[in-house]
N, C-alpha and C positions, 0 to 999 in steps of 0.2 A: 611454456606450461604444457605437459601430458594431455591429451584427450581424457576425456574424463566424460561420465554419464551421471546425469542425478538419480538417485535413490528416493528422493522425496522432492514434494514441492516446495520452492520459492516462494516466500509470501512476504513482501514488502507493506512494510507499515508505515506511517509518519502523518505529519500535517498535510494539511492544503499546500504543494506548493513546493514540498519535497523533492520531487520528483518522482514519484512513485509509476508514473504511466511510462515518460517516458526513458530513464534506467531502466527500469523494467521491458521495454520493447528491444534496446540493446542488448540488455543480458541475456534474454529467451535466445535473441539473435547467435552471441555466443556461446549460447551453451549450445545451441542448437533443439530446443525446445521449444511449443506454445507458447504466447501471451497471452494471457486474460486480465480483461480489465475489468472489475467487481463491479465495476459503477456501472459500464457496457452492459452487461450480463444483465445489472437490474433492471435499465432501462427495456431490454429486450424484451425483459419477463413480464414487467407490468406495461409494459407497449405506448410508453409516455418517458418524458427527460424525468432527470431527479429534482429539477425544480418542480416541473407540476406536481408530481409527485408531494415534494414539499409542501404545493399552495393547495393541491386539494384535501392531501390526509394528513400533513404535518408529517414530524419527526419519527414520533413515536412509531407509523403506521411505515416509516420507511425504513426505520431500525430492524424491525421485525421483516419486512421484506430482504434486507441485508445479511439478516443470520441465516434467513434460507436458504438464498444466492449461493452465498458463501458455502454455507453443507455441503451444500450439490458438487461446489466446486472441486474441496476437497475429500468427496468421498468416491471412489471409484475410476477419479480419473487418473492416466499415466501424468509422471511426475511433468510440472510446468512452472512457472513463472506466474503469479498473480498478484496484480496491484489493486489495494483494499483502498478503499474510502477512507477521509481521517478520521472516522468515529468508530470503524468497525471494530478497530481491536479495545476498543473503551467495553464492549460487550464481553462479558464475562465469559459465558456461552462460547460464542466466535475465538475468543485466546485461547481459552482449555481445546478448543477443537486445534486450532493453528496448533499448540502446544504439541498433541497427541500424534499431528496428522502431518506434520510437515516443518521447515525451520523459517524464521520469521525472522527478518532484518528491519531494524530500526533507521529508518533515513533520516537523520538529524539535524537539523537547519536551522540557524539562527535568524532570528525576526524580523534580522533586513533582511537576508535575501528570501524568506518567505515573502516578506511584504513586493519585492520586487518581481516574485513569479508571480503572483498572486493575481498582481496588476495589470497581467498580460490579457485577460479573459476574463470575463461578467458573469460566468457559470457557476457562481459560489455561495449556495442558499442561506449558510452561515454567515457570511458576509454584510450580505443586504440590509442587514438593523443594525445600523449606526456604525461608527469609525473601523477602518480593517487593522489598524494597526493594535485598537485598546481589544478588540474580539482573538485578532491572534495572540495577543501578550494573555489575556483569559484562557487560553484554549492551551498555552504554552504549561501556562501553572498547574492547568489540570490533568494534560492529558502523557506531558513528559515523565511523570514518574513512573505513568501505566504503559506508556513505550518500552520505557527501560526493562521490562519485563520481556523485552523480546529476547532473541536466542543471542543475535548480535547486533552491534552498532554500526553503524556507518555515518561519516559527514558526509552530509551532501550539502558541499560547498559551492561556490561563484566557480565557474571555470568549465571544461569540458565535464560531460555527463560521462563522456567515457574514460576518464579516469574515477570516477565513484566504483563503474562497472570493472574496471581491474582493481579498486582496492575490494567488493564482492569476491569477484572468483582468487583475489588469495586468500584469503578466512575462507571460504567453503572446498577450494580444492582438493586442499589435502582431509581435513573433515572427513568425519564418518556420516555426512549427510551425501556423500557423492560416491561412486564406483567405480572403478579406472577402467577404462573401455581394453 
């Protein structure tokens, strides 16, 4: 594959579990661009995890910290790679910006192997109230038709992460979202 420079940002979307942190750290790697990780950023910003976050303001007060984050993210900065939360692109706000400002990959993953990442790590505020499997099959019905809204799809399947990241850079290569250096 040709060198190639991006034109716009990378903005990975999907569930819990995706892989959106780390596809996204290899991709940035191959392109040779930033990672930013949305969740990171926010924690920086309110200077607490996204659970406390959680426990002391709830959802709503985090949602609204998340479409800020994100603004920030993609306005002014050179093109990067950024892995969103799985509720950011549920915000209307935040897609019409993705939409405007950059191209958006849907990482697509079936409910085992969500259920399998998922279980790697106790950092899942959505999680915490009751069964992970009935909240992700919940989370599946609601949130997959407003993914499908992204610019592209991706499976992200059981297997290396770096074949997710070459089936990425062939849909964006050739693409009018990249430059040929």
């Amino acid at each position: 594959m040709p060198p190639f420079r991006l034109a716009r940002t990378v903005v990975l979307v999907g569930l819990m579990g995706a892989g959106k942190s780390s596809i996204g750290k290899r991709l940035a790697q191959r392109l040779h661009v930033p990672f930013v990780d949305a969740d990171t950023e926010i924690e920086q910003a309110a200077g607490c995890t996204i659970d406390e976050i959680f426990e002391r303001h709830g959802e709503t007060a985090f949602r609204d910290g998340e479409r800020r984050v994100i603004a920030r993210l993609l306005t002014g900065s050179p093109p990067h790679v950024l892995a969103t939360g799985g509720g950011a692109f549920m915000d209307p706000e935040t897609r019409a910006r993705i939409k405007a400002t950059a191209v958006s990959i849907w990482l697509r993953a079936d409910l085992d192997v969500l259920l399998r990442r998922v279980k790697k790590r106790n950092n899942r505020p959505l999680l915490k109230k009751g069964d992970p499997r009935e909240i992700l099959e919940r989370l599946i019905a609601t949130r997959y038709p407003v993914y499908a809204e992204a610019d592209l799809v991706v499976d992200s399947l059981d297997g290396p992460h770096d074949q997710v990241v070459d089936a990425i850079l062939t849909l964006i290569a050739p693409g009018e979202e990249t430059e040929h250096a």
